[in-house]
BAFI-3210 file (N, C-alpha, C; in Angstrom, 3 decimals, decimal comma, padded with zeros to 6 digits):
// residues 150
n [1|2|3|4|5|6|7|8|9|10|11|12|13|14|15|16|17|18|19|20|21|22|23|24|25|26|27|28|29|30|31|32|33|34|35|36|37|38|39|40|41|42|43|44|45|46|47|48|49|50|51|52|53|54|55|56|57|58|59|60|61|62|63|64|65|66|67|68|69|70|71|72|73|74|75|76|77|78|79|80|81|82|83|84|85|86|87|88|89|90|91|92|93|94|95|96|97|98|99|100|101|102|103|104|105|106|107|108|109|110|111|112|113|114|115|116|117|118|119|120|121|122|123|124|125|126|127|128|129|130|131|132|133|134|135|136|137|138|139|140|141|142|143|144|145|146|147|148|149|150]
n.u [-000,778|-002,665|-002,589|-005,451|-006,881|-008,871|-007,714|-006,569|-003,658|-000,197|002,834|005,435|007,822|008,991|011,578|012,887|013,921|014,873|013,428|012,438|014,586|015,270|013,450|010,360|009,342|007,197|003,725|000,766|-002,647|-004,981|-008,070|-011,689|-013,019|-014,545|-013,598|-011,818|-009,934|-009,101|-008,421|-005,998|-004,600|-003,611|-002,679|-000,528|000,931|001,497|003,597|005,390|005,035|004,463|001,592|-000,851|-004,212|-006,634|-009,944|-010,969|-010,790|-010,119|-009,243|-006,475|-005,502|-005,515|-003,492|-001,393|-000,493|000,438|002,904|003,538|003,395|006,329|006,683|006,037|006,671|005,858|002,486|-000,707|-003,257|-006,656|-008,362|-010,878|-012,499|-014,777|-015,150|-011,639|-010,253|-007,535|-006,409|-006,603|-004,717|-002,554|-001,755|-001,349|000,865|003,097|003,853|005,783|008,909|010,034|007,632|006,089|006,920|003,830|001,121|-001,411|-004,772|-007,585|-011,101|-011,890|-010,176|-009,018|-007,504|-006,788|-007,222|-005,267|-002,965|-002,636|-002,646|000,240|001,312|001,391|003,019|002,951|003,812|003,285|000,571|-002,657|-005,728|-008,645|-009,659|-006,421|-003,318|-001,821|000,260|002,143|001,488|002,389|005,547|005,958|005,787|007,749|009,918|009,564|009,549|011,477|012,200|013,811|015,772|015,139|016,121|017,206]
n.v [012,082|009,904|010,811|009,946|008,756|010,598|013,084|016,411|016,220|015,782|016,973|014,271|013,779|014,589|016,645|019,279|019,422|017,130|015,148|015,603|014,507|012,037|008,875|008,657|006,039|003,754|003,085|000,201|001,002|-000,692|-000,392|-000,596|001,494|004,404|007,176|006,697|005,514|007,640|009,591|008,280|007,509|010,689|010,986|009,473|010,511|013,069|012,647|012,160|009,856|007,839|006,960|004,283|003,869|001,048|000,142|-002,549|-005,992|-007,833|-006,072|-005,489|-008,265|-009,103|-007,214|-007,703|-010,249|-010,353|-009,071|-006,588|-006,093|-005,527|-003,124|-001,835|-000,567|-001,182|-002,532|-001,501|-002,664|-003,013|-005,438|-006,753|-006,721|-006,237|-009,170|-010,153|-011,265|-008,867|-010,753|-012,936|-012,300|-011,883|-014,227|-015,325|-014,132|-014,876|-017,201|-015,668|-014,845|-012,114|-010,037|-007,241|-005,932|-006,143|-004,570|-004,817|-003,358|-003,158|-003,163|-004,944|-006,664|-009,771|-011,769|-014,016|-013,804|-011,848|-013,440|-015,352|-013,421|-012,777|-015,718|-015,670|-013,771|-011,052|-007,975|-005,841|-005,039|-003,188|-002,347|-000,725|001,686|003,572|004,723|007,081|008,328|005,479|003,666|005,417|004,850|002,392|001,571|003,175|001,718|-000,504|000,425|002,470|006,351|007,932|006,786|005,308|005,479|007,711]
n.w [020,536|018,245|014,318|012,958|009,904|009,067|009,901|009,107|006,449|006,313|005,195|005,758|004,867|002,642|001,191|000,437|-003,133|-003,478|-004,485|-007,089|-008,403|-007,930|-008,981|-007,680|-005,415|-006,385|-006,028|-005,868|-005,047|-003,673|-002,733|-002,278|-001,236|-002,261|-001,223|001,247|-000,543|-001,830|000,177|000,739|-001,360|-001,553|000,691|000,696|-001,986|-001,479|000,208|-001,107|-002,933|-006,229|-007,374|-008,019|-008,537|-007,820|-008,001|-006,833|-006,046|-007,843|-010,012|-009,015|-008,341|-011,386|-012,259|-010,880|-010,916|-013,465|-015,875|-015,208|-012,287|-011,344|-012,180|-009,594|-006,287|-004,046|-002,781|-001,637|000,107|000,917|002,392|002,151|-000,383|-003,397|-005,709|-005,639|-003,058|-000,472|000,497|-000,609|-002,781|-001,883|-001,488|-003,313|-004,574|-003,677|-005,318|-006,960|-007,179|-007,931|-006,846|-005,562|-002,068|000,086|002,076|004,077|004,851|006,726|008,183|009,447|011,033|012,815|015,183|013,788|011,064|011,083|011,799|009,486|007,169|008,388|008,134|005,481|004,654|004,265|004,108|006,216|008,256|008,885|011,192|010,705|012,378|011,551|012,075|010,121|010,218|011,074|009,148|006,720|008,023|007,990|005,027|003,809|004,782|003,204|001,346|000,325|000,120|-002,695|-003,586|-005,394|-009,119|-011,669]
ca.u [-002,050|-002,456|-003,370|-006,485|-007,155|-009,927|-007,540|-005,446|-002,486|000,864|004,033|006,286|008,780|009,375|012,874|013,622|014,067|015,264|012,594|012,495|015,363|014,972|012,360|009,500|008,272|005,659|002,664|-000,048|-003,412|-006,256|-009,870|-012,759|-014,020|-013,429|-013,277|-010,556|-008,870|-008,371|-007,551|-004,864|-003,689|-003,395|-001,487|001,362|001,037|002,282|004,898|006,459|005,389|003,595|000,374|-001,607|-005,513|-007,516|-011,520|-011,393|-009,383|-009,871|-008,293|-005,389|-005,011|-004,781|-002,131|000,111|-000,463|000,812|004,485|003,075|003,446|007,412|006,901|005,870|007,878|004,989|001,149|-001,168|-004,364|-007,547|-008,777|-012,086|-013,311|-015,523|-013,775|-010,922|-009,673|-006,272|-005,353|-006,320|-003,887|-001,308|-001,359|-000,978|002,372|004,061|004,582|006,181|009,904|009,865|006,482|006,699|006,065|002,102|000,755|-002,649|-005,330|-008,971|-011,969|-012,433|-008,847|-009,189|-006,355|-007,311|-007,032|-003,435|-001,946|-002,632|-001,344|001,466|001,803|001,614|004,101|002,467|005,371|002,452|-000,904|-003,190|-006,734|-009,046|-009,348|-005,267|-002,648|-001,379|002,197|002,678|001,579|003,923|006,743|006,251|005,920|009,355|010,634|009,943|009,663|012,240|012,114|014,970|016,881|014,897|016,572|016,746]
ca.v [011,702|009,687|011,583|009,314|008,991|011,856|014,311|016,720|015,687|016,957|016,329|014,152|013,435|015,754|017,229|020,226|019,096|015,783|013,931|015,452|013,852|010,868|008,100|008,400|004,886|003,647|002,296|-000,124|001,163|-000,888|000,199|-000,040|002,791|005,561|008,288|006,380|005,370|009,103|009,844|007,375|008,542|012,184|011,021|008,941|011,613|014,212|012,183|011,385|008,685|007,737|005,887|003,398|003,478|000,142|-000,265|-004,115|-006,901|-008,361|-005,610|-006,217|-009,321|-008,995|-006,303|-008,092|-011,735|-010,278|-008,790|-005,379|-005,918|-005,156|-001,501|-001,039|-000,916|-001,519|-002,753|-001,278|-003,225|-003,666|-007,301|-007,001|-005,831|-006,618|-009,590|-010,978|-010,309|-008,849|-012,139|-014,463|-011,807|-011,464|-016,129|-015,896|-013,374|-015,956|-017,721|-014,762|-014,366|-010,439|-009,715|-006,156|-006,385|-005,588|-003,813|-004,789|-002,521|-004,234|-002,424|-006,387|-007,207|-010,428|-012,337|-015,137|-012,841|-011,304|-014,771|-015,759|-012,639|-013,031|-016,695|-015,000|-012,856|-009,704|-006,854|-004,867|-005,241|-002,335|-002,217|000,507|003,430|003,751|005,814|007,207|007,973|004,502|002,832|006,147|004,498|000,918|002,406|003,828|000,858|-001,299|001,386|004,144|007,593|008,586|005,619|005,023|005,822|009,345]
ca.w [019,933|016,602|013,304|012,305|008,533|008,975|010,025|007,681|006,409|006,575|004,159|006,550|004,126|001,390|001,622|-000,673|-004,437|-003,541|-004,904|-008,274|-008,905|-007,707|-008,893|-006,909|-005,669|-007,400|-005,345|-006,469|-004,117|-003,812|-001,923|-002,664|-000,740|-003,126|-000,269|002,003|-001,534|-002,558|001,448|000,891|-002,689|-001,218|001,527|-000,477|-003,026|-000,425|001,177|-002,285|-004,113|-007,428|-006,665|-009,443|-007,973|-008,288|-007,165|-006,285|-006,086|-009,245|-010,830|-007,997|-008,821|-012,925|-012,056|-009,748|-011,824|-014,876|-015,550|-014,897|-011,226|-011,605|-012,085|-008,386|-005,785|-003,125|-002,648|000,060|-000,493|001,790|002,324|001,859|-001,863|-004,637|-006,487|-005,016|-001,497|-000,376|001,330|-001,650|-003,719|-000,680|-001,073|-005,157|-004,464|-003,113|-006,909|-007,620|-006,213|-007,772|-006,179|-004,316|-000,253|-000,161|002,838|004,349|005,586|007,022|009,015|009,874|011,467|014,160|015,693|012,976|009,586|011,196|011,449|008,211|006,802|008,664|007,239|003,728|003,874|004,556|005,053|007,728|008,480|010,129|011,330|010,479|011,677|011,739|012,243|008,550|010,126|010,997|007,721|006,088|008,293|007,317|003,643|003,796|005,294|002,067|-000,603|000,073|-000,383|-002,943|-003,563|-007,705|-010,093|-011,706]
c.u [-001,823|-002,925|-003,890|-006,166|-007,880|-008,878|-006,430|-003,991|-000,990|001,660|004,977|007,556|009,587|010,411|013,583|013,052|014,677|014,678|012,444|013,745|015,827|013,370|011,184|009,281|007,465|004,507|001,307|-001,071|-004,652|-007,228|-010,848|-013,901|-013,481|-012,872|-012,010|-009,080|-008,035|-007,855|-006,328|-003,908|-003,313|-002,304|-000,433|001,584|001,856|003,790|005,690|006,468|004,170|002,590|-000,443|-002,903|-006,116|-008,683|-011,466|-010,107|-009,322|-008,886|-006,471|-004,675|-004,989|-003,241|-000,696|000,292|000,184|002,679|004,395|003,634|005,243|007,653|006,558|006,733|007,309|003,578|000,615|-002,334|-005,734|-007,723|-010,215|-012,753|-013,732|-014,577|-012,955|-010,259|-008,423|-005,577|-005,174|-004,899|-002,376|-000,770|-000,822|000,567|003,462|004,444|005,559|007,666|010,351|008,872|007,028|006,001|004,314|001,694|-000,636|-003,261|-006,975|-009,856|-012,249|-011,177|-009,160|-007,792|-006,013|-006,963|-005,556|-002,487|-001,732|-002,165|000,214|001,876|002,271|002,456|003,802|003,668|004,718|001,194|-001,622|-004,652|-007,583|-009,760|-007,569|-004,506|-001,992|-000,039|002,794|002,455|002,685|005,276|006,887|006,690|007,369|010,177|010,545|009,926|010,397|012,355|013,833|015,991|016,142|016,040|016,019|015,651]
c.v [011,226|010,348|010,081|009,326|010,724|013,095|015,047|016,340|016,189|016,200|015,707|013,908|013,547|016,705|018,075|019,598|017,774|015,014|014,284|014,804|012,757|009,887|008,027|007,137|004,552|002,659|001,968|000,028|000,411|-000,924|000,424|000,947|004,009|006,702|007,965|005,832|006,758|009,738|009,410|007,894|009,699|011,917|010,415|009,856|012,498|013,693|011,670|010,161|008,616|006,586|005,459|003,202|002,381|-000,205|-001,386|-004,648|-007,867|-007,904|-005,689|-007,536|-009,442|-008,376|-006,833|-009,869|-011,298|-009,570|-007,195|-005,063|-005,331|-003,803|-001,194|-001,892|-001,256|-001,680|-001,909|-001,986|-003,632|-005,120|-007,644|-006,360|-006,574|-007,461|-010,559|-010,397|-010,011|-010,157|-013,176|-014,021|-012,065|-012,782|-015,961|-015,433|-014,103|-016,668|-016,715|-014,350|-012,639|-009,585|-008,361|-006,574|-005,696|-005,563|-003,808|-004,148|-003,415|-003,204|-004,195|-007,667|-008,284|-011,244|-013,321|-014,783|-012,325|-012,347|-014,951|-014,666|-012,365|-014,448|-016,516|-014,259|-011,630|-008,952|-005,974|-005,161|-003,908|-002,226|-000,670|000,939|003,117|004,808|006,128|007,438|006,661|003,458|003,536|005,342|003,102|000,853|002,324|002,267|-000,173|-000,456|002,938|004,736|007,644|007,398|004,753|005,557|007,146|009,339]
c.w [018,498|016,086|012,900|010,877|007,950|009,106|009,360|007,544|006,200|005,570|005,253|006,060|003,186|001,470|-000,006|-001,948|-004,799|-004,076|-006,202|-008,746|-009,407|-008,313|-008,114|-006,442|-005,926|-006,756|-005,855|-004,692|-004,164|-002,486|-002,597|-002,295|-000,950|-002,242|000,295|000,423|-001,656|-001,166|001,428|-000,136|-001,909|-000,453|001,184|-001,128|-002,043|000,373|000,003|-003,337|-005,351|-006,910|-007,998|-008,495|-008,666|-007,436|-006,708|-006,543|-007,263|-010,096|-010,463|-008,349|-010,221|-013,054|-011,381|-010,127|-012,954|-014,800|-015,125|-013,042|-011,372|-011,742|-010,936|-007,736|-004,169|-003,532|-001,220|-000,345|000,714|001,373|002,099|000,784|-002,744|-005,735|-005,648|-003,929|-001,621|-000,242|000,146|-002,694|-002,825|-001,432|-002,451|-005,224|-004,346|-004,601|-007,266|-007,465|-006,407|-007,792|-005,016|-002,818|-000,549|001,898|003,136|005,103|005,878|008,106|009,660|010,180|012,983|014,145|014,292|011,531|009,918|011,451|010,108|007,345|007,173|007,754|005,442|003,426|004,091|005,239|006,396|007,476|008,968|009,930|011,480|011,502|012,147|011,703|011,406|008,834|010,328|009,600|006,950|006,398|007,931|006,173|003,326|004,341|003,899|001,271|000,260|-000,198|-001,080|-003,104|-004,983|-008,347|-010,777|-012,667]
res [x|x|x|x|x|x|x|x|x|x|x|x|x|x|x|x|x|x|x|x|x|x|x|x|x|x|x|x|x|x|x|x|x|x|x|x|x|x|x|x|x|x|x|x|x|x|x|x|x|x|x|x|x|x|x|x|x|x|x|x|x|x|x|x|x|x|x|x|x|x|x|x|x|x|x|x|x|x|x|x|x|x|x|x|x|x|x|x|x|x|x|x|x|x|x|x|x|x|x|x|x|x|x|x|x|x|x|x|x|x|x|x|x|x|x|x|x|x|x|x|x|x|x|x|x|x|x|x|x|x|x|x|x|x|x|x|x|x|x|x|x|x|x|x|x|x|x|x|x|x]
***
């Protein structure tokens, strides 16, 4: 059975004292639905990494247009928020050649919106309601646990 968003969350990834050591990865989060934002924080938070919260995609896109973006080492970003969408931010990334992979989430995922993030570059896509261990494992797949710097 999948664990939903709704349901509690477990540490899947947290191994001893390994991670104080190590760099955390540093993840830029944007949602504008503060509840599933801070669901989301909690659950990176627990599995190890440092998380930067942003309400819309405006602020998304100042953050990841400027040289600022360089301190993270991933995006997760819905596509639909106040401002500027994930996808228009996903298309601007592309100028960027040290742009981190960015990670789209959508309650409004059609065949049509997952092409075109695919055309963009998008490192994963997932439609809401989802399964939080498989975004965790995509996660890990571009932003690695334990492999920052001390």
């Amino acid at each position: 059975m999948k664990r939903q968003m709704s349901e509690p969350l477990m540490q899947t990834s947290m191994r001893g004292n390994n991670l104080g050591r190590a760099r955390r990865p540093r993840i830029l989060l944007a949602e504008d639905n503060e509840d599933m934002r801070a669901l989301l924080s909690q659950a990176l938070r627990a599995n190890g990494y440092d998380v930067v919260e942003l309400p819309n995609g405006t602020l998304l896109e100042m953050r990841l247009t400027s040289e600022a973006r360089k301190g993270f080492d991933a995006v997760i970003s819905d596509i639909r928020m106040p401002g500027v969408s994930g996808l228009d931010v996903l298309a601007q990334l592309r100028k960027f050649p040290d742009a981190p992979p960015m990670i789209l989430i959508t309650a409004f995922g059609d065949r049509e919106t997952h092409g075109l993030a695919q055309r963009l570059g998008v490192a994963a896509m997932f439609d809401k309601p989802f399964d939080i261990d498989a975004l965790l494992t995509e996660l890990r797949r571009v932003a690695p646990l334990g492999t920052g710097d001390a």
